[in-house]
C-alpha positions in Angstrom: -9.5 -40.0 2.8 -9.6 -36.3 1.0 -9.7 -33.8 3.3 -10.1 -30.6 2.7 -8.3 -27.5 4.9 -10.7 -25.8 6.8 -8.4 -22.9 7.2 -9.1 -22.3 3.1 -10.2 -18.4 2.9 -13.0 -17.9 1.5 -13.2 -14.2 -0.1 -16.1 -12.2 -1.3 -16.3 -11.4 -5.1 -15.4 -7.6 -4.6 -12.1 -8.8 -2.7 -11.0 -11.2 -5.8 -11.9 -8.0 -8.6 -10.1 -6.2 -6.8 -6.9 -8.8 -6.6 -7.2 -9.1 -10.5 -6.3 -5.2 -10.6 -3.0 -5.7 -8.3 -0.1 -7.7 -10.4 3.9 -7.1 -10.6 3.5 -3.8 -12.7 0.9 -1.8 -10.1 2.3 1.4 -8.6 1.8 3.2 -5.8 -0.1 5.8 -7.5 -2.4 2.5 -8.7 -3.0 1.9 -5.7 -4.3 5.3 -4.9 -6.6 5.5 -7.8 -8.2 2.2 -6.8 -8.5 3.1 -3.2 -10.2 6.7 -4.2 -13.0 4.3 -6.1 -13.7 1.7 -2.7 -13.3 5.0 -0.3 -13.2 3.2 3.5 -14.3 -0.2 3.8 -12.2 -1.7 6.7 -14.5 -5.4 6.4 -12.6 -5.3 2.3 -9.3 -4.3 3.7 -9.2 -7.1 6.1 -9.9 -9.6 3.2 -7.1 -7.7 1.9 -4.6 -7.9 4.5 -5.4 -11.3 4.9 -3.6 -12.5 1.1 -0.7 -12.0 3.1 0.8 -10.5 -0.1 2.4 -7.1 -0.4 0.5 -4.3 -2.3 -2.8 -5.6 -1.4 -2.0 -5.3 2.1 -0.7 -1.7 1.2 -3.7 -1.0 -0.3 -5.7 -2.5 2.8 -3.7 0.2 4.6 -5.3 2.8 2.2 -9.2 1.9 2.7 -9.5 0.7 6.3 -11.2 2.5 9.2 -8.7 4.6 11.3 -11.0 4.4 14.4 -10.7 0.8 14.3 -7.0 0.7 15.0 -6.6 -0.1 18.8 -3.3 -0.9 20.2 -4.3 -4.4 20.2 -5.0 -4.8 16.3 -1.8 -2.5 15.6 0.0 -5.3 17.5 -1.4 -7.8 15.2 -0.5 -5.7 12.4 2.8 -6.1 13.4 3.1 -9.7 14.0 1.2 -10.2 10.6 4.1 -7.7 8.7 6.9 -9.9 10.5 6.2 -12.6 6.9 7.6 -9.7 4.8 11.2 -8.9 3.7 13.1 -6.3 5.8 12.3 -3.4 3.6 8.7 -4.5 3.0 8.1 -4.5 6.8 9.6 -0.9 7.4 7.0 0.3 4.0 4.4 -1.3 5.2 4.7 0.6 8.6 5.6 3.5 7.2 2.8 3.9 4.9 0.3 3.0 8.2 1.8 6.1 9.7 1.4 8.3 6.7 -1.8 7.6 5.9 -3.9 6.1 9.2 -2.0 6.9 12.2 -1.5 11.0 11.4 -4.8 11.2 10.6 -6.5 10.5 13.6 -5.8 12.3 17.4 -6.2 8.6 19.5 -3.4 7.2 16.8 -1.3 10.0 17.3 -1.2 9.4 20.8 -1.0 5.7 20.7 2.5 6.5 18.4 3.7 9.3 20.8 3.5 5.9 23.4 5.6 4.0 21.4 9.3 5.4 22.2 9.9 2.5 24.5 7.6 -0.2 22.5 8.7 -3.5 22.8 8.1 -4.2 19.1 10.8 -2.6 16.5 8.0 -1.2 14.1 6.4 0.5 16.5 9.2 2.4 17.7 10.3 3.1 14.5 7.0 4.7 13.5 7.3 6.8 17.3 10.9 8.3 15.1 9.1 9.0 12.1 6.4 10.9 12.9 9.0 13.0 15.0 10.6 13.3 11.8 7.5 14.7 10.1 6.3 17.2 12.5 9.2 18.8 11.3 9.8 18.0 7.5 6.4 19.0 7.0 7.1 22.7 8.6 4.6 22.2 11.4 5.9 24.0 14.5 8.2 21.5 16.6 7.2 19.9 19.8 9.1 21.1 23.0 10.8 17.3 23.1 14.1 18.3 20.8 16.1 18.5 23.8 15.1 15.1 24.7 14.7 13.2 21.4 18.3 14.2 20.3 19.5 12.8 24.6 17.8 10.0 23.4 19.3 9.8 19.6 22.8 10.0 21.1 22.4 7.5 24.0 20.6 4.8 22.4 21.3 5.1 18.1 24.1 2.7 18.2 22.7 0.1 20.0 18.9 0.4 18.2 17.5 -2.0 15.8 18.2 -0.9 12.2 14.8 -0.1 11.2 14.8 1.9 14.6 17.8 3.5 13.9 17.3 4.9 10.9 14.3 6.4 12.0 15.7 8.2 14.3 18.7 9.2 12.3 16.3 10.7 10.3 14.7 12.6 12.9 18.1 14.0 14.1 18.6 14.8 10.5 15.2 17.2 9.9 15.8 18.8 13.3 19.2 20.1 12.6 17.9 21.6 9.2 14.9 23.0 10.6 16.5 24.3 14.3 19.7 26.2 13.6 20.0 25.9 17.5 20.4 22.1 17.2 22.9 22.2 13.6 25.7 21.6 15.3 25.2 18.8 17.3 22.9 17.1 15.6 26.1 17.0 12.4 27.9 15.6 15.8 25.8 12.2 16.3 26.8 11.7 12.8 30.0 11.8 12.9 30.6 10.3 16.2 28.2 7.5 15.3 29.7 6.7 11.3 25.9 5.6 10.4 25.7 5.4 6.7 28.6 7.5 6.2 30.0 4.9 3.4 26.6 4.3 2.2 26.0 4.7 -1.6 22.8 6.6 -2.7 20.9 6.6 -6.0 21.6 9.8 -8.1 19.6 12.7 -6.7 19.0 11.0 -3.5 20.1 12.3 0.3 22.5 10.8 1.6 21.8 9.5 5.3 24.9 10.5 6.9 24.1 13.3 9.1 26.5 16.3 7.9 25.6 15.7 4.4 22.3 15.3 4.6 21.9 18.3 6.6 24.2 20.1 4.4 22.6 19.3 1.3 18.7 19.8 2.9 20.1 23.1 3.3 21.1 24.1 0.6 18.3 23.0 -0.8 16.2 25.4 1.0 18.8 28.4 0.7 18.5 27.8 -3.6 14.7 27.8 -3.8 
């Protein structure tokens, strides 16, 4: 007997044009363009999300509806992103903060919960956006003081995805709060994350004192 799965997706014609615009050479900036065509249209990002392939779930990320992302479908985000490569998990999530969690005040909230998440992504994202307040030159929350107790009591032992995260939030506060430099360049050298770690040419280094150093300078030039 032929049977046939019943779990076979079955997706609408605008879902499968738009799957014949996404191949191996699509950019991010692709991605964009199509996304400024569809607008928001959360019922077409799901069909997206569900090819459980890479850029069309970053595009899904791009169109969906912001004030349909409870806790609970953020968790199934999560579980969903767990079929993806290391470095395609940590994009994925970090291009859900950038451009559906920042923009809404009940997702901003939901991510200021998620220092002590259970799930890795989530805390990561909670590091990032502490991260962007400040890279972004908005005027920092009172929680430095706290975030870098945090940084230097739990950084070692974090996930990696975690830690970096909030390596990189250590890193943005001690350019951006002379108050903080020192000890902030302090973590990094106590901790040795990514001093040894090559970089691309014209990339930061993640190492705390260099990375400061050069954001710096960087600033001081321009």
């Amino acid at each position: 007997m032929n049977e046939k799965k019943d779990t076979e997706i079955k997706r609408s014609s605008k879902a499968e044009n738009i799957l014949l615009q996404i191949n191996s050479k699509t950019k991010l900036g692709d991605l964009r363009k199509i996304a400024k065509d569809i607008k928001k249209d959360h019922e077409l990002a799901m069909e997206l999300w569900s090819t459980e392939e890479f850029m069309p779930r970053l595009l899904a990320i791009l169109i969906m509806d912001k004030k349909l992302l409870s806790q609970d479908v953020l968790n199934n985000f999560d579980k969903d992103m767990q079929i993806h490569t290391f470095d395609e998990r940590n994009n994925l999530m970090d291009w859900l903060m950038a451009n559906q969690l920042t923009k809404d005040k009940k997702n901003i909230a939901l991510m200021v919960s998620w220092k002590n998440s259970p799930v890795a992504l989530q805390r990561r994202a909670f590091w990032y956006y502490q991260a962007r307040l400040r890279w972004t030159g908005q005027t920092p929350p009172v929680n430095t003081e706290d975030l870098l107790s945090e940084i230097g009591a739990n950084i070692t032992q974090e996930e990696p995805e975690v830690q970096w995260a909030m390596n990189f939030t250590a890193g943005w506060i001690g350019v951006y709060d002379e108050k903080y430099r020192a000890r902030c360049m302090k973590i990094g050298e106590k901790t040795g994350l990514y001093k040894d770690e090559m970089v691309s040419k014209g990339c930061t280094p993640n190492y705390l004192p260099e990375f400061i150093t050069i954001e710096i300078n960087k600033r001081m030039n321009n």
